[in-house]
NUVOSE-198135 format. One line per field, with one value per residue (C-alpha): residue number from 1; residue in three letters; z, y, x. Coordinates in nm, 2 decimals, decimal comma. Layout:
num	NUM | ...
residuo	Ala | ...
up	Z | ...
north	Y | ...
east	X | ...
//
This chain:
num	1 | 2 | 3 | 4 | 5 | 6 | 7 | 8 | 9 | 10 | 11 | 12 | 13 | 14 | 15 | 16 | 17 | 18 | 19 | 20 | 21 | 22 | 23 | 24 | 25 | 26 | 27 | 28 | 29 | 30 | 31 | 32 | 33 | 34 | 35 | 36 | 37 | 38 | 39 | 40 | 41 | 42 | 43 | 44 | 45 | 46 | 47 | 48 | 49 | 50 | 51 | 52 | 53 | 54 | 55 | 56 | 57 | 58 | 59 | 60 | 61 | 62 | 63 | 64 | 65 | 66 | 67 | 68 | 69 | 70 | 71 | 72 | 73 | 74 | 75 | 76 | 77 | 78 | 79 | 80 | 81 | 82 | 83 | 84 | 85 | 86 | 87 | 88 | 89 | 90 | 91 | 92 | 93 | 94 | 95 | 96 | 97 | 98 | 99 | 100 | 101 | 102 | 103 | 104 | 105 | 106 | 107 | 108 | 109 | 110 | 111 | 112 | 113 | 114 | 115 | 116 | 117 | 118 | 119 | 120 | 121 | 122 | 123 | 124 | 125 | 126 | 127 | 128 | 129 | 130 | 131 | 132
residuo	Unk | Unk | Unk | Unk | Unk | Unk | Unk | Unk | Unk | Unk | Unk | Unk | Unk | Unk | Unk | Unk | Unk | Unk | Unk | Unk | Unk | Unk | Unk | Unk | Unk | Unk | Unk | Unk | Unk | Unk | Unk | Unk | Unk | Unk | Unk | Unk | Unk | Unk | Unk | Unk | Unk | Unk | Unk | Unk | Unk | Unk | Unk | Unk | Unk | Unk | Unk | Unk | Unk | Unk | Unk | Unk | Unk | Unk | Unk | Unk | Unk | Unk | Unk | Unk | Unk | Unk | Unk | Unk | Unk | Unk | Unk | Unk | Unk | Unk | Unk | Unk | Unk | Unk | Unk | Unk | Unk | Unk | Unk | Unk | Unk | Unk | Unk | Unk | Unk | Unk | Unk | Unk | Unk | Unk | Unk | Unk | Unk | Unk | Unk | Unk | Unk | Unk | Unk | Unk | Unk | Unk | Unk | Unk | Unk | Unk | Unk | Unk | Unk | Unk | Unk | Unk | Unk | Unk | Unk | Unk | Unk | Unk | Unk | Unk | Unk | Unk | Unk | Unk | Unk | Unk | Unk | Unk
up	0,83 | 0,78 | 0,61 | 0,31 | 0,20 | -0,04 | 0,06 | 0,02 | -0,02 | 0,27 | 0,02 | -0,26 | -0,36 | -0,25 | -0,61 | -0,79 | -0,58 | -0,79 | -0,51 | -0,41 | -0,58 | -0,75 | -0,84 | -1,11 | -1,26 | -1,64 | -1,68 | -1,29 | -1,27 | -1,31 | -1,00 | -0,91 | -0,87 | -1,03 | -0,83 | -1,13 | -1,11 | -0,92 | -0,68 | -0,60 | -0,55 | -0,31 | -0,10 | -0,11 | 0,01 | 0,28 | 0,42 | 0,41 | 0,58 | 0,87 | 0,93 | 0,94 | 1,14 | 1,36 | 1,42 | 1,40 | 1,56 | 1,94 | 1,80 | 1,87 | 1,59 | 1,21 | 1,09 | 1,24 | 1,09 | 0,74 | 0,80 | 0,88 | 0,57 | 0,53 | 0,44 | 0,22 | 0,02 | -0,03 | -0,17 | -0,40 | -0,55 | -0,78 | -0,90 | -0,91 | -0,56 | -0,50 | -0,56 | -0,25 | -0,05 | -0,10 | -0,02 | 0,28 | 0,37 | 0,30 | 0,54 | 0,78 | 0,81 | 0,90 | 0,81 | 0,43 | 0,29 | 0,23 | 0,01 | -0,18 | -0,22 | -0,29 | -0,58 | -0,72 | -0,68 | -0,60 | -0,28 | -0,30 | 0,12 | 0,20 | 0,49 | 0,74 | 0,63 | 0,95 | 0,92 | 0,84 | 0,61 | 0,47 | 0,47 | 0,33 | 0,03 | -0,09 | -0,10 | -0,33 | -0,53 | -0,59 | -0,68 | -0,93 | -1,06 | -1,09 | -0,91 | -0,58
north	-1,11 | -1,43 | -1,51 | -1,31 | -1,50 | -1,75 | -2,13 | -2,26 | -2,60 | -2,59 | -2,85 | -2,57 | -2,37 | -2,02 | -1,93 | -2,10 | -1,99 | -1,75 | -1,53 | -1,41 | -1,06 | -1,06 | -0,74 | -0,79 | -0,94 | -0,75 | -0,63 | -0,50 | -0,49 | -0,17 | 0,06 | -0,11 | 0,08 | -0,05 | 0,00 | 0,11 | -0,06 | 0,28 | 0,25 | -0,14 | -0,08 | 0,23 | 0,03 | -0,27 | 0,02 | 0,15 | -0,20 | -0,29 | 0,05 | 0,03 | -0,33 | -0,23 | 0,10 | -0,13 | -0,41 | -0,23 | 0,13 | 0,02 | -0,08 | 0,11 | -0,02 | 0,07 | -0,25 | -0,46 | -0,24 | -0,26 | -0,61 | -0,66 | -0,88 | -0,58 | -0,31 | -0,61 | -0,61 | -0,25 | -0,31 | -0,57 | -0,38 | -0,15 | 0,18 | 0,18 | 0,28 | 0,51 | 0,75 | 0,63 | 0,64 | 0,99 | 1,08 | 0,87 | 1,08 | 1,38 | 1,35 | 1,09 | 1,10 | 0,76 | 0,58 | 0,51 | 0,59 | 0,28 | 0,19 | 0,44 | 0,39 | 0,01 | 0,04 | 0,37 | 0,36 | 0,72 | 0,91 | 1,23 | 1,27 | 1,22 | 0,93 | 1,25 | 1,39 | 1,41 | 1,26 | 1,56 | 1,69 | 1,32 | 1,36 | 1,70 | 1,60 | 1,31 | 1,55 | 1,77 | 1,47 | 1,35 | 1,72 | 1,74 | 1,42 | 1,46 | 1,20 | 1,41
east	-2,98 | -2,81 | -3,18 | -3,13 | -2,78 | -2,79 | -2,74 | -2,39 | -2,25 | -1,91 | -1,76 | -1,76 | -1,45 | -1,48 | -1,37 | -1,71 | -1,98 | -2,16 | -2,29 | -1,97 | -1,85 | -1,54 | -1,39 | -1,21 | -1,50 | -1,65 | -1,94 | -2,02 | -2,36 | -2,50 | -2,45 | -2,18 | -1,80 | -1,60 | -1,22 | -0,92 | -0,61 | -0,43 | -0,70 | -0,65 | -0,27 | -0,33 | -0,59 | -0,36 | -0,11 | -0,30 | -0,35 | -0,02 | 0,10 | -0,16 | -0,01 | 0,34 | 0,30 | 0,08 | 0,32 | 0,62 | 0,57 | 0,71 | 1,04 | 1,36 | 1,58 | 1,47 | 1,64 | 1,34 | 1,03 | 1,25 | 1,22 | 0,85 | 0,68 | 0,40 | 0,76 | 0,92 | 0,54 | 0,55 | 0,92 | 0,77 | 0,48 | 0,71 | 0,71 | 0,30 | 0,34 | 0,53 | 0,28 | 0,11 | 0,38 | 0,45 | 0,12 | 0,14 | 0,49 | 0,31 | 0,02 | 0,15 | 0,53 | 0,68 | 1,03 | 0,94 | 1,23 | 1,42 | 1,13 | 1,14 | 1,55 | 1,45 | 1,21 | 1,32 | 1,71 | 1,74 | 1,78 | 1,74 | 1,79 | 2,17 | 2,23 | 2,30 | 1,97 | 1,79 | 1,42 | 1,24 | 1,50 | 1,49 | 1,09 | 1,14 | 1,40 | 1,17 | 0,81 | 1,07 | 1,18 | 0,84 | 0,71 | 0,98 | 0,88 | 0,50 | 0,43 | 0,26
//
C-alpha cells in the first residue's frame, strides 16, 4: 500500500506537506466529516480518560491518579468538558470528581459522601443543570 502514498521530502515540516489532512482545515473536501468543536473536546476527553484510567487504575492512593498529567489536562480544558465527564461517570464510574470540583467549584457530594453516593450526587447535579 505504501505505493499509493505520495512522495515526501524527510527534510519537510510535517505542517507544509500538502498531503497530509488537517482538520481544522475549511472547505473539507466534499464527503468529508467534518468533527464540531464539542466533538474534538470529547475525543480529546476520551483519550485523555483511557490514559489515566490506564496508567493510574493499580494505585491505592487517589492523591497519585489526581496527580497523573492525563487528570491535570482534563482540569485544564474548562467547563467545555464537563459534559463529557458526566457522561463518562454515567456509563463508566471512576474517581472524577475532583475535576469536576476543580473546573466547576461546586460539589454537590459532601467529603463523607461515599463514592456511589458521590457518583450519584454529581449525575443529579448535572441533570439539574442540563448538562447530561
Amino acid at each position: 500500500m505504501s505505493h499509493l502514498l505520495p512522495k515526501r521530502n524527510e527534510e519537510e515540516p510535517l505542517s507544509s506537506r500538502s498531503h497530509i489532512a488537517d482538520v481544522d482545515s475549511d472547505p473539507l473536501p466534499s464527503g468529508s466529516i467534518s468533527m464540531k468543536e464539542e466533538d474534538k473536546a470529547g475525543f480529546l476527553f476520551n483519550q485523555l480518560a483511557s490514559e489515566w484510567k490506564e496508567q493510574t487504575s493499580h494505585y491505592a492512593m487517589l492523591k497519585k491518579r489526581y496527580s497523573h498529567p492525563a487528570y491535570q489536562k482534563v482540569i485544564e480544558l474548562g467547563c467545555s468538558i464537563v459534559p463529557h465527564i458526566l457522561k463518562r461517570l454515567e456509563k463508566s464510574p471512576d474517581w472524577w470528581f475532583m475535576a469536576l470540583r476543580k473546573i466547576t467549584n461546586e460539589n454537590p457530594a459532601e467529603e463523607n459522601s461515599s463514592f456511589e453516593e458521590a457518583v450519584t450526587l454529581w449525575l443529579e447535579w448535572g441533570q439539574k443543570k442540563g448538562l447530561i
